[in-house]
N, C-alpha and C positions, 0 to 999 in steps of 0.2 A: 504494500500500500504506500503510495504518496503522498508526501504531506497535503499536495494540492488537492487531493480527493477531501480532504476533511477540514482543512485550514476554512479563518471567515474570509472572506475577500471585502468585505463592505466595512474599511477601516478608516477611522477619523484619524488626524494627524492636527498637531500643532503647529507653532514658531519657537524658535529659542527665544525670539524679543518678545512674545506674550507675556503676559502675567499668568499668576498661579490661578486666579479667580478665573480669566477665561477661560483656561485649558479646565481647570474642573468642571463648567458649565458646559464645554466639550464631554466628556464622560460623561455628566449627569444624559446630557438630552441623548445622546450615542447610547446609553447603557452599559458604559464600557470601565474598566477598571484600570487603563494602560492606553497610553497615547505615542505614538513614534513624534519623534521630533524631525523638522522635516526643511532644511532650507531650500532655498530658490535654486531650484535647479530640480529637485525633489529629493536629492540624497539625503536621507536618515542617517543624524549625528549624535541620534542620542534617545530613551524611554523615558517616559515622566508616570508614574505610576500614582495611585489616589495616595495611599502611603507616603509618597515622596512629598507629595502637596503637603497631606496632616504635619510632618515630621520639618518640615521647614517652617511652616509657617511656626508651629511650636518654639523650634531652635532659635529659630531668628527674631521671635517678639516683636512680628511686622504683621502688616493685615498681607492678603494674597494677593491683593491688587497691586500692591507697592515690591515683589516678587518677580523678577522674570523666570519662567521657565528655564534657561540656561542655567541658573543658579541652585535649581533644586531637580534636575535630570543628572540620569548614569547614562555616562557618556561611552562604559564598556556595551557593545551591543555584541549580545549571542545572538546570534541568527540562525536561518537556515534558506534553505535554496527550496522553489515549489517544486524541484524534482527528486528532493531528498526522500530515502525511503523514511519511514514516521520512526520504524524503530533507532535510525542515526538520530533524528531529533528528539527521542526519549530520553536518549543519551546525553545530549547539551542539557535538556533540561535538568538532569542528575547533578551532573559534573557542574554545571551554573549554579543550581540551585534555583531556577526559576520556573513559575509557573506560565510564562509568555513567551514566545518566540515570533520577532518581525521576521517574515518569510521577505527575501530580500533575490532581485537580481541580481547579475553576475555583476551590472552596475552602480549595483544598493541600492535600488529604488524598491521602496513598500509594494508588497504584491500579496500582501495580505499579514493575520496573523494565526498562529497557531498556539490553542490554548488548551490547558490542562482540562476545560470543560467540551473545547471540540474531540480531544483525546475520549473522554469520557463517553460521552454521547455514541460513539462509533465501534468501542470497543464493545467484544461478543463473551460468554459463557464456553468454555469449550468444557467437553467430559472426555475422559481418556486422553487417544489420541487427538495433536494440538492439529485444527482445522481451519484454524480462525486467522487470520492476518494481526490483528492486533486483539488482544485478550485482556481480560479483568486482571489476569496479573499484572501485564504490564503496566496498567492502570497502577496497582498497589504497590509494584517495587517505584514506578518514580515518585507517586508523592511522599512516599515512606523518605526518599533521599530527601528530596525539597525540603519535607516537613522536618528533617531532623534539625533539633535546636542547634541554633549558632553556635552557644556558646561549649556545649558538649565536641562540637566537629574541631572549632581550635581547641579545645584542647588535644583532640585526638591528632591534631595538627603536630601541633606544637612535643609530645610524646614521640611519633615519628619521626618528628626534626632532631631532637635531642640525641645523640649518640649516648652510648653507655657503655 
């Protein structure tokens, strides 16, 4: 299965110069939890996620209007390609730790996104022998990685790193 069989393709985007207030009013009316950032030209430079909005405005002791989106976006973007098989994007989502993937061309322009809930929705039941393209396990080993707490993984980071 391809990402592009299941990815949403009808995805709203931002600016880095917006404010936090209107990229959130983007998500509220969109329904959407994650927004590609998106300069002139269309190349994606960056994710603004609702989280990132709460978490800024909190940090910063600013209202959201007074916020540019540049200032509270991750600028690292895990991506993936609409021709990636889904189980290589299960994988970034692991390895990242996130529940979004901008499905990106070879040029990085937005061509959709792929979410832990399009994951869900697609995935099958299988008994026995595996029959299915994408399955409920898959579904539970990746959010098992995602979901695992921060602060338990560096540690377990940080125990790796350490010689002995």
């Amino acid at each position: 299965m391809k990402v592009q069989e299941i990815m949403s393709e009808a995805v709203r985007s931002c600016q880095p110069e917006m404010n936090l207030a209107e990229a959130a009013s983007i998500m509220w009316e969109g329904d959407c939890g994650i927004l590609p950032v998106i300069e002139d030209g269309g190349k994606v430079v960056g994710m603004i996620t609702d989280r990132d909005i709460a978490m800024s405005v909190r940090t910063r002791n600013r209202i959201p209007s007074d916020i540019q989106v540049r200032e509270a976006m991750c600028r690292d973007i895990h991506g993936c390609s609409p021709d990636d098989d889904i189980h290589a994007a299960l994988e970034t989502m692991r390895n990242c730790r996130v529940r979004r993937l901008p499905v990106l061309s070879a040029e990085g322009l937005i061509q959709g996104v792929l979410s832990l809930n399009d994951v869900v929705r697609h995935a099958e039941k299988f008994e026995g022998r595996r029959t299915t393209e994408l399955s409920y396990d898959d579904v539970v080993v990746t959010l098992k990685a995602i979901s695992e707490h921060r602060r338990l993984v560096l540690a377990l980071e940080a125990q790796v790193a350490t010689p002995r």
